[in-house]
C-alpha positions as a Python dict, from the first residue, in 0.01 Angstrom:
ca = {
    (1, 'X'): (0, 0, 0),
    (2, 'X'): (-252, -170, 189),
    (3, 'X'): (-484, 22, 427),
    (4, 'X'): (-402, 118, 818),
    (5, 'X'): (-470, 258, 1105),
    (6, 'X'): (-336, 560, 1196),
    (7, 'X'): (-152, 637, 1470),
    (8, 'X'): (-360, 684, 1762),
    (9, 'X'): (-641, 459, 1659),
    (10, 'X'): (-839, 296, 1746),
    (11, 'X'): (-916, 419, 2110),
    (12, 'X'): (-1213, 367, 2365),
    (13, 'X'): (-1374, 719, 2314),
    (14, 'X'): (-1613, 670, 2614),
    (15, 'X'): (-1836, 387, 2773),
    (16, 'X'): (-2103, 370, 3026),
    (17, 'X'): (-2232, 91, 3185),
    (18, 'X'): (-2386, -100, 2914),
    (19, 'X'): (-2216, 92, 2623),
    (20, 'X'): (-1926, 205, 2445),
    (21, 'X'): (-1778, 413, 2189),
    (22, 'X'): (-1459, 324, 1958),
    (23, 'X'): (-1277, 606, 1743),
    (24, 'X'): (-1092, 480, 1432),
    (25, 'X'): (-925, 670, 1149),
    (26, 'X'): (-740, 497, 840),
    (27, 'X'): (-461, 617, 609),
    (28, 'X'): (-709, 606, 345),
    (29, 'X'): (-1084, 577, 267),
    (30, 'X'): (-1259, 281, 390),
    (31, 'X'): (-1483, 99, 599),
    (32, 'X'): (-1421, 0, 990),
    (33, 'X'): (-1640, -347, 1130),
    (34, 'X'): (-1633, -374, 1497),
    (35, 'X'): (-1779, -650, 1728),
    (36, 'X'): (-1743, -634, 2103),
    (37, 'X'): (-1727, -996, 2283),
    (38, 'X'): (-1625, -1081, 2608),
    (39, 'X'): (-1289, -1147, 2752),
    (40, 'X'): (-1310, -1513, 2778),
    (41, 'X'): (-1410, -1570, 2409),
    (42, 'X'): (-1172, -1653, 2183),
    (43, 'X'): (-979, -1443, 1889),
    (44, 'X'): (-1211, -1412, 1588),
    (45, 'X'): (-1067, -1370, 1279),
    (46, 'X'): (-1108, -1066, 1046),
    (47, 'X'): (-1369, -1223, 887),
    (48, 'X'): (-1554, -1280, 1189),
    (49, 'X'): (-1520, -939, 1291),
    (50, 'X'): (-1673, -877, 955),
    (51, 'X'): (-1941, -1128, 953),
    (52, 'X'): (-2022, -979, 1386),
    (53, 'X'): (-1985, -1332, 1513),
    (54, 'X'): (-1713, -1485, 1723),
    (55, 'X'): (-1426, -1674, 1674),
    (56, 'X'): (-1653, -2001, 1658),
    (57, 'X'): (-1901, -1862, 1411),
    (58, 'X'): (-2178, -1778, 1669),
    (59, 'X'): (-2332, -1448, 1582),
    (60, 'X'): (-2310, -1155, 1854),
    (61, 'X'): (-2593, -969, 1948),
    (62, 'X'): (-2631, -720, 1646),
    (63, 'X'): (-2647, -432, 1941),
    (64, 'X'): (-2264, -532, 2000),
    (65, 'X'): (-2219, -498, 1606),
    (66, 'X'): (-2038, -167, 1407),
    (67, 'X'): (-1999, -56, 1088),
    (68, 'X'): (-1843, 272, 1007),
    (69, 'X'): (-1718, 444, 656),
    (70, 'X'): (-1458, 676, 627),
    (71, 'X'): (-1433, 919, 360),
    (72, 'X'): (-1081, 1011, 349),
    (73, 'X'): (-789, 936, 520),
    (74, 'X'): (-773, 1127, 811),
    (75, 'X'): (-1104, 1137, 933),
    (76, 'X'): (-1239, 946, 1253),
    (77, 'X'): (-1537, 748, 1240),
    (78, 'X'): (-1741, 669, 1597),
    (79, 'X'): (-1888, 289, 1656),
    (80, 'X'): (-2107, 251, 1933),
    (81, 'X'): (-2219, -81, 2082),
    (82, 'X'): (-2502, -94, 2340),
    (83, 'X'): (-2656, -369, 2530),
    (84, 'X'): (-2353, -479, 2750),
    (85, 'X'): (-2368, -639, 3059),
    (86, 'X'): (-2229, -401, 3396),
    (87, 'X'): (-1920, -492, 3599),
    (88, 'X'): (-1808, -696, 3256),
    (89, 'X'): (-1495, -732, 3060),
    (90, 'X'): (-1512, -706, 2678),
    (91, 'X'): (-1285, -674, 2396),
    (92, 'X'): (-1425, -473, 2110),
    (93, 'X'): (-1238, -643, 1804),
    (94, 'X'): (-1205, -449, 1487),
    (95, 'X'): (-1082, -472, 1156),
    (96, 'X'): (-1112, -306, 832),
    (97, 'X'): (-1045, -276, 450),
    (98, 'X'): (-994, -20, 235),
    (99, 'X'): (-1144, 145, -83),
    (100, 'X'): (-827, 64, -318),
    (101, 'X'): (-787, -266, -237),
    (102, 'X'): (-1141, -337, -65),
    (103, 'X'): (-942, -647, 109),
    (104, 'X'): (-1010, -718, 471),
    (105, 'X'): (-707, -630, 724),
    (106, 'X'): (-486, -991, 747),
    (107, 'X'): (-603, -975, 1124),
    (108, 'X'): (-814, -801, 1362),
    (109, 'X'): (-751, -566, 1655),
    (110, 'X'): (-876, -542, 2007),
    (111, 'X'): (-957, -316, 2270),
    (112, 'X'): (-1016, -432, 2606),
    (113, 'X'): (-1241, -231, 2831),
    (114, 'X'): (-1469, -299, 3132),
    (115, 'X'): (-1796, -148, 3161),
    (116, 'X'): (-1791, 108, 3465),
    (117, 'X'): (-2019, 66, 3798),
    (118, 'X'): (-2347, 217, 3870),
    (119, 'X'): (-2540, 351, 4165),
    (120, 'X'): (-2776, 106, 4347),
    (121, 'X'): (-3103, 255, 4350),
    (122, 'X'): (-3174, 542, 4583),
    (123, 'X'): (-2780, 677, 4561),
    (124, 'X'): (-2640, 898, 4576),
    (125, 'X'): (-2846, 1073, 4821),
    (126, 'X'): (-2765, 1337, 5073),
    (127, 'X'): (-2822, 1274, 5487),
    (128, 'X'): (-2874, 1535, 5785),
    (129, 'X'): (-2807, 1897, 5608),
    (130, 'X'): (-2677, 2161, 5889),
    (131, 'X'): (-2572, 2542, 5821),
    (132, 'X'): (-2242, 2466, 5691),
    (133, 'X'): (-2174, 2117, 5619),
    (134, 'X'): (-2419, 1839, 5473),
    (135, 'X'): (-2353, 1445, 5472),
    (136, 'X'): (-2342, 1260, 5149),
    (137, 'X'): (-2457, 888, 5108),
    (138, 'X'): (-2327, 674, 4805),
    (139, 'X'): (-2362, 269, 4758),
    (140, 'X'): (-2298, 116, 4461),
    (141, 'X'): (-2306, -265, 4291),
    (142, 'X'): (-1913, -296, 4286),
    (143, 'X'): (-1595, -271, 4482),
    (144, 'X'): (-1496, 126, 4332),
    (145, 'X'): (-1447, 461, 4487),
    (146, 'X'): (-1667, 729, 4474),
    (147, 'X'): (-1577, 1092, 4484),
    (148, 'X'): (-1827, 1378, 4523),
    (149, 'X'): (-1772, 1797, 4473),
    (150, 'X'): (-2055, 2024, 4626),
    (151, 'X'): (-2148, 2331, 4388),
    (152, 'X'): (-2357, 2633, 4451),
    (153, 'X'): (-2672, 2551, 4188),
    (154, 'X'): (-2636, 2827, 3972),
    (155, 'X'): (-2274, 2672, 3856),
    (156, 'X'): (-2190, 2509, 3551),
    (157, 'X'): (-2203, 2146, 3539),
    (158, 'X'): (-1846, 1969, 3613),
    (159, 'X'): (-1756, 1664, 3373),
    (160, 'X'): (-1694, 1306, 3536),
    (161, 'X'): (-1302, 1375, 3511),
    (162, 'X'): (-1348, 1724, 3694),
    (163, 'X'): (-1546, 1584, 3969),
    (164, 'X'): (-1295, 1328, 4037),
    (165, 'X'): (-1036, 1551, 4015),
    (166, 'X'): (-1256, 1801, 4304),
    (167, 'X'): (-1277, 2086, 4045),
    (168, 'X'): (-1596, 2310, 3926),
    (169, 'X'): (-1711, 2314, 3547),
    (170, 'X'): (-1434, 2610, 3523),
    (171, 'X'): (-1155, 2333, 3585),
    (172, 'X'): (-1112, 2565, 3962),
    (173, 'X'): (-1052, 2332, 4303),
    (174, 'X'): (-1362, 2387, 4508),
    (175, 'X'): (-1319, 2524, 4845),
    (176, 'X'): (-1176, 2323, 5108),
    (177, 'X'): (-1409, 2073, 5248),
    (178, 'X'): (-1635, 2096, 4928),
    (179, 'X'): (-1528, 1761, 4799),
    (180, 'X'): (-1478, 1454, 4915),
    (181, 'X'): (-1370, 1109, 4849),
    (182, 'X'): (-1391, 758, 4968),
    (183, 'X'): (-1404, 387, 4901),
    (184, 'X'): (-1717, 123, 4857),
    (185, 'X'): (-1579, -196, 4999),
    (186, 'X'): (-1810, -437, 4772),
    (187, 'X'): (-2155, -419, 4629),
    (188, 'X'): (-2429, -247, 4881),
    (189, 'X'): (-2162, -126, 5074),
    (190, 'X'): (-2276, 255, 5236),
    (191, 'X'): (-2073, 521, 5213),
    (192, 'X'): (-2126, 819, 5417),
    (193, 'X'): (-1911, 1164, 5390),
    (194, 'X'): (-1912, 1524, 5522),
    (195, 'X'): (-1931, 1804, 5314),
    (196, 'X'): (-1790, 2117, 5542),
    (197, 'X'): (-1757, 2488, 5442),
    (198, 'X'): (-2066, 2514, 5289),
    (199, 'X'): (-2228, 2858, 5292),
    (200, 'X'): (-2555, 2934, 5486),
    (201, 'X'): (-2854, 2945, 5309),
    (202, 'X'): (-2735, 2852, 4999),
    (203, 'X'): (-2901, 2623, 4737),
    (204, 'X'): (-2606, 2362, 4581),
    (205, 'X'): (-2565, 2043, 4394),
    (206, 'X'): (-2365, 1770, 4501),
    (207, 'X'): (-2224, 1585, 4217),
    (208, 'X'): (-2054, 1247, 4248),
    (209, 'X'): (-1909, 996, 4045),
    (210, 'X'): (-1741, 631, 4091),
    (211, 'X'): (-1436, 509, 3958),
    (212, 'X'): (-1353, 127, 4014),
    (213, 'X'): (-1060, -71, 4032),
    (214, 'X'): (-1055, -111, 3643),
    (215, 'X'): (-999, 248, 3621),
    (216, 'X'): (-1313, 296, 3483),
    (217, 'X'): (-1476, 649, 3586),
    (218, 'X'): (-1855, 653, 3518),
    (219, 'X'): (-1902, 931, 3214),
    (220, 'X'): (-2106, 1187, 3378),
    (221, 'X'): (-2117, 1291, 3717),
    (222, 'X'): (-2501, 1236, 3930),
    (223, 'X'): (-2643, 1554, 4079),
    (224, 'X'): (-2834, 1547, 4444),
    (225, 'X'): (-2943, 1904, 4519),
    (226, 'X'): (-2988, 2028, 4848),
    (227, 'X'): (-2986, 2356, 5053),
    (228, 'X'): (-2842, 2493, 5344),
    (229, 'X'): (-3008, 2592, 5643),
    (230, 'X'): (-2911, 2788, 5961),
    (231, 'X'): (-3344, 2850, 6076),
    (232, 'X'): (-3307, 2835, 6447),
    (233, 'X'): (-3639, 2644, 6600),
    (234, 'X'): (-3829, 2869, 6762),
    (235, 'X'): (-4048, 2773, 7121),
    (236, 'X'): (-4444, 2761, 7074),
    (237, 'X'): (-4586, 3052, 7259),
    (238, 'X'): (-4599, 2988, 7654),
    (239, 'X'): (-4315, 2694, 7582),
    (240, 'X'): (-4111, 2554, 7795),
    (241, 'X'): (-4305, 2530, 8129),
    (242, 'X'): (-4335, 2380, 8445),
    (243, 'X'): (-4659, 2230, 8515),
    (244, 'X'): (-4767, 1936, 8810),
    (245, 'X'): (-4525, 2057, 9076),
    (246, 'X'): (-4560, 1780, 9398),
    (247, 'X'): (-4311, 1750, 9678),
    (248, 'X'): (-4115, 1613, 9468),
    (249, 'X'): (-4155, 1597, 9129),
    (250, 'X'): (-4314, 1771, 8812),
    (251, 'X'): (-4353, 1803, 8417),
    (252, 'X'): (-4151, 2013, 8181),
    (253, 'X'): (-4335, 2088, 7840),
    (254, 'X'): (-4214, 2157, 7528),
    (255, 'X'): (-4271, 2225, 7224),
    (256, 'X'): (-4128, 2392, 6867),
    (257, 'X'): (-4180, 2569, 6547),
    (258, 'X'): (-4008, 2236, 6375),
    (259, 'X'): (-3936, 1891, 6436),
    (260, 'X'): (-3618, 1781, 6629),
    (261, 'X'): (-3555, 1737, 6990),
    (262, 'X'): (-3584, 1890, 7343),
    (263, 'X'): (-3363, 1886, 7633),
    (264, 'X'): (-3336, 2087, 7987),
    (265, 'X'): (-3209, 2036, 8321),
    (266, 'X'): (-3338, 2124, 8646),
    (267, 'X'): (-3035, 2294, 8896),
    (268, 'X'): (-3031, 2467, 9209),
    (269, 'X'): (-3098, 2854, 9119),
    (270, 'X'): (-2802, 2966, 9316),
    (271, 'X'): (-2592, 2748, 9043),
    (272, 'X'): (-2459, 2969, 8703),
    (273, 'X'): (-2659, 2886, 8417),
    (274, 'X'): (-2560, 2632, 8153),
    (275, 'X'): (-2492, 2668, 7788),
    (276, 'X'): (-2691, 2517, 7561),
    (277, 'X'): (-2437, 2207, 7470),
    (278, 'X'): (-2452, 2143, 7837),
    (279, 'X'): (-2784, 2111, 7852),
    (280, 'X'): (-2800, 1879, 7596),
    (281, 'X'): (-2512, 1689, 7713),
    (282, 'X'): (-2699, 1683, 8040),
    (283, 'X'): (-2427, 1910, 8315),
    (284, 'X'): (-2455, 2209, 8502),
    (285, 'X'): (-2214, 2526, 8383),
    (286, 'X'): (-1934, 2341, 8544),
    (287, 'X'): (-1942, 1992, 8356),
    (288, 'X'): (-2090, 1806, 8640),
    (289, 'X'): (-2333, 1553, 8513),
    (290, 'X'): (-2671, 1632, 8707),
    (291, 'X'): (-2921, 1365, 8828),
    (292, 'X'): (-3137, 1146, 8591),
    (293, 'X'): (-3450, 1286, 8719),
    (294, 'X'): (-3369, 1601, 8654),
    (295, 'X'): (-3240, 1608, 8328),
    (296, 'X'): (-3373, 1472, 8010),
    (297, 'X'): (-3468, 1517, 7638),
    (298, 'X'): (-3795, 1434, 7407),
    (299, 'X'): (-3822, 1384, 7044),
    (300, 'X'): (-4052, 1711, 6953),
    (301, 'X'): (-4306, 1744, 6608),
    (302, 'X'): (-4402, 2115, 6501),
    (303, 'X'): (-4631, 2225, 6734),
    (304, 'X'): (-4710, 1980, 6949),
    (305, 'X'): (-4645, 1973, 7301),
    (306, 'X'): (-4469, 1685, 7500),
    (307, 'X'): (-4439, 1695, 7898),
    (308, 'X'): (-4120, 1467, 8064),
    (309, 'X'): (-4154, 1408, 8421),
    (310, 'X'): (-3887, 1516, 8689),
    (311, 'X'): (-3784, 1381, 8966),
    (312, 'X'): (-3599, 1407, 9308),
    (313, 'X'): (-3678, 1757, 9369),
    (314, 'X'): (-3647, 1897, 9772),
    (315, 'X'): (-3900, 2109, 9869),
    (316, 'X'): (-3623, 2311, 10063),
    (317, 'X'): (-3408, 2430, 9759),
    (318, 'X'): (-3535, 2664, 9463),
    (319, 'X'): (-3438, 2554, 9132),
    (320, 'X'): (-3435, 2705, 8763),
    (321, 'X'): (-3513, 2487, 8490),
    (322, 'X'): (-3347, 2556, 8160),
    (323, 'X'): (-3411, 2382, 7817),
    (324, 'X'): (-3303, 2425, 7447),
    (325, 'X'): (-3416, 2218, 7142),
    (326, 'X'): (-3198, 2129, 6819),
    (327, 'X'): (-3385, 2074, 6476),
    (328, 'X'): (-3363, 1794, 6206),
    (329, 'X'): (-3097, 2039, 6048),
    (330, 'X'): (-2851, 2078, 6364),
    (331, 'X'): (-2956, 2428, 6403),
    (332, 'X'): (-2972, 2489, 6768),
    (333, 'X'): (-3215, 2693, 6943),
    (334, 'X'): (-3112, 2967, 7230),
    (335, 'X'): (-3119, 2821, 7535),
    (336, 'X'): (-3437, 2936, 7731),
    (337, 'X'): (-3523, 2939, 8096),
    (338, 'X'): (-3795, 2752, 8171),
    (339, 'X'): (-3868, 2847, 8485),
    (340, 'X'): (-3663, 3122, 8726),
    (341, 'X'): (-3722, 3084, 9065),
    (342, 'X'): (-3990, 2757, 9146),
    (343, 'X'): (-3900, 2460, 9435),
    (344, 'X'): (-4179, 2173, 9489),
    (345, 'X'): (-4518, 2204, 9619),
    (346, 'X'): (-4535, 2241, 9988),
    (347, 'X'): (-4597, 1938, 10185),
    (348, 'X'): (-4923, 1874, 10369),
    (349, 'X'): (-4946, 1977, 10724),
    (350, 'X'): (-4756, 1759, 10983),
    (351, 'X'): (-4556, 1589, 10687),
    (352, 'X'): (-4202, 1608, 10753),
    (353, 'X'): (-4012, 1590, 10385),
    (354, 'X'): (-3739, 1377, 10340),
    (355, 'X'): (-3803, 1126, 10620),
    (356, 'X'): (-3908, 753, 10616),
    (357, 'X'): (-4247, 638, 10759),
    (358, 'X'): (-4031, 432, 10959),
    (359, 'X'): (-3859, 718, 11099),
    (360, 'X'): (-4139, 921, 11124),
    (361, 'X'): (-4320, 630, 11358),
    (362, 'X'): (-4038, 588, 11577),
    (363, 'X'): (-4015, 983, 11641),
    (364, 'X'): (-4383, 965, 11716),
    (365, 'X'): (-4319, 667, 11946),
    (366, 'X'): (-4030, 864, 12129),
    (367, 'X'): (-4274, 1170, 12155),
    (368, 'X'): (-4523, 969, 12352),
    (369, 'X'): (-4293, 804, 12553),
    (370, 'X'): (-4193, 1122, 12651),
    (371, 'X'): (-4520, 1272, 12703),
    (372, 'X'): (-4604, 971, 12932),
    (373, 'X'): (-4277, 1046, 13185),
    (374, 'X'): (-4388, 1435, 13174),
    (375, 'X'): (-4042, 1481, 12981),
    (376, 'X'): (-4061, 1825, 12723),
}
């Protein structure tokens, strides 16, 4: 009885982006030849297979060339070919012949396969990392989909089909908002996802995988680590202040234990005081968008003070200034008054505030006039 496969085999046992591995098992003892050639070419024969070349004699790369021997019917035999091209189809062609007989298989037998995606330098990478919830950037050199489950560090690693499938190494669904998913339109495309649910302070691992329209899932997941952080910035001794008061106008400085951004508005102090997304949105307590002058926001570096002008102040009203900064991270400072109880600088003697020169000449003009007629 001539020598077979048995059922089952051959199979793709895995494949990366320039490699793959092909079980076989016979129904007796005897030796496996494998050559991998792309799509296009045409059918070699089973002595081609044998020889590694293709169907018109020309000999394949001997990377893309197998042997294997099998001892005993039964048992499976691995061939590995490496050297492939990415985002390629192949057929790994295989025949065999067997120690009774030692005569090649009448024909050969393929396996088509396509070798998976990979990441485009710099990806997967994580973005802007907040308290609870991160933002996860992938890009890579095909049309595929990528899919992504966040781990606390200390966890086992999750395989490729796991990680697709949003579990942890334990085969468990991660929490809700642990895992995401999404799809690369074509090559450089960037994909970017949120992570939610995280826990605070915690250090994790994000891994991710791709899987592209072939069906081919990348064999092992890529790990980004990153932490959690919920560190509220904290204002620089003597910080925020009002400095340069004029009739008019004035400076509030800033300045933080980290790098992010300030922001404070200036309202009247009889007014309730804001919360801190007001003030960055720019409003008073009741949603009311205050003036440009007296509102506004500066980028801020650890320990380093920047002053933002204000303007349209009136020397009759008192005001209270309040500001808040958010770090790098999201976190969110408390939102601190800057100043109580201040108004602008009084105006020089004989300077009425508010008025035009113009006005101001023709109410001198009128007082003369009436000076002139005796008229109080």
């Amino acid at each position: 009885m001539a020598v077979d496969w048995i059922g089952g085999y051959p199979f793709v046992a895995s494949k990366t982006a320039t490699s793959v591995n092909v079980s076989g098992s016979l129904s007796e003892s005897g030796s496996v030849y494998m050559v991998v050639l792309p799509t296009a070419s045409g059918a070699p024969t089973s002595q081609n297979i044998y020889n590694g070349e293709s169907s018109s004699g020309v000999s394949a790369p001997a990377a893309h060339v197998a042997t294997g021997v099998i001892p005993s019917s039964g048992t499976a035999v691995l061939l590995s070919a490496s050297g492939l091209t990415e985002k390629t189809d192949y057929k790994a062609w295989l025949t065999v012949s067997g120690d009774v007989t030692d005569e090649l298989y009448a024909t050969g037998v393929y396996l088509g396969f396509s070798t998976p995606s990979m990441w485009l330098t710099g990806y997967p990478a994580m973005g802007t990392v907040f308290g609870t919830s991160g933002i996860i950037t992938m890009s890579a050199d095909e049309l595929c989909s990528g899919f992504v489950v966040a781990l606390p560090a200390t966890s086992g690693i999750p395989s490729a089909t796991q990680i697709y499938g949003g579990l942890n190494a334990s085969g468990n669904p991660v929490p809700i908002g642990n895992s995401y998913s999404g799809v690369m339109g074509s090559s450089g495309v960037i994909l970017s996802g949120v992570l939610s649910g995280l826990v605070e302070n915690i250090d994790y691992i994000a891994y991710c995988v791709t899987k592209d329209d072939y069906g081919n899932l990348q064999p092992s997941g890529t790990g980004v680590s990153f932490s959690t952080d919920v560190t509220r910035p904290l204002w620089t001794t003597g910080y925020p202040n009002i400095t340069g008061l004029t009739v008019s106008a004035g400076y509030v400085n800033m300045s933080i234990n980290d790098t992010g951004s300030g922001y404070f508005v200036v309202i009247p102090q009889v007014c309730s005081a804001p919360s801190y997304t007001q003030i960055i949105a720019g409003t008073d307590a009741g949603g009311v968008a205050i003036a440009t002058g007296l509102k506004g926001n500066s980028a801020l570096v650890s320990g380093t003070a920047v002053s933002t002008q204000i303007t349209g102040l009136t020397y009759s009203v008192r005001y209270t200034a309040y500001a808040t900064a958010i770090d790098d991270g999201g976190n969110v400072s408390n939102p601190a008054v800057v100043s109580g109880n201040f108004r602008a600088a009084v105006p020089p003697p004989g300077v009425v505030t508010g008025i035009s020169q113009r006005e101001r000449r023709r109410r001198r003009d009128k007082r003369i006039r009436r000076a002139a007629f005796g008229i109080r």
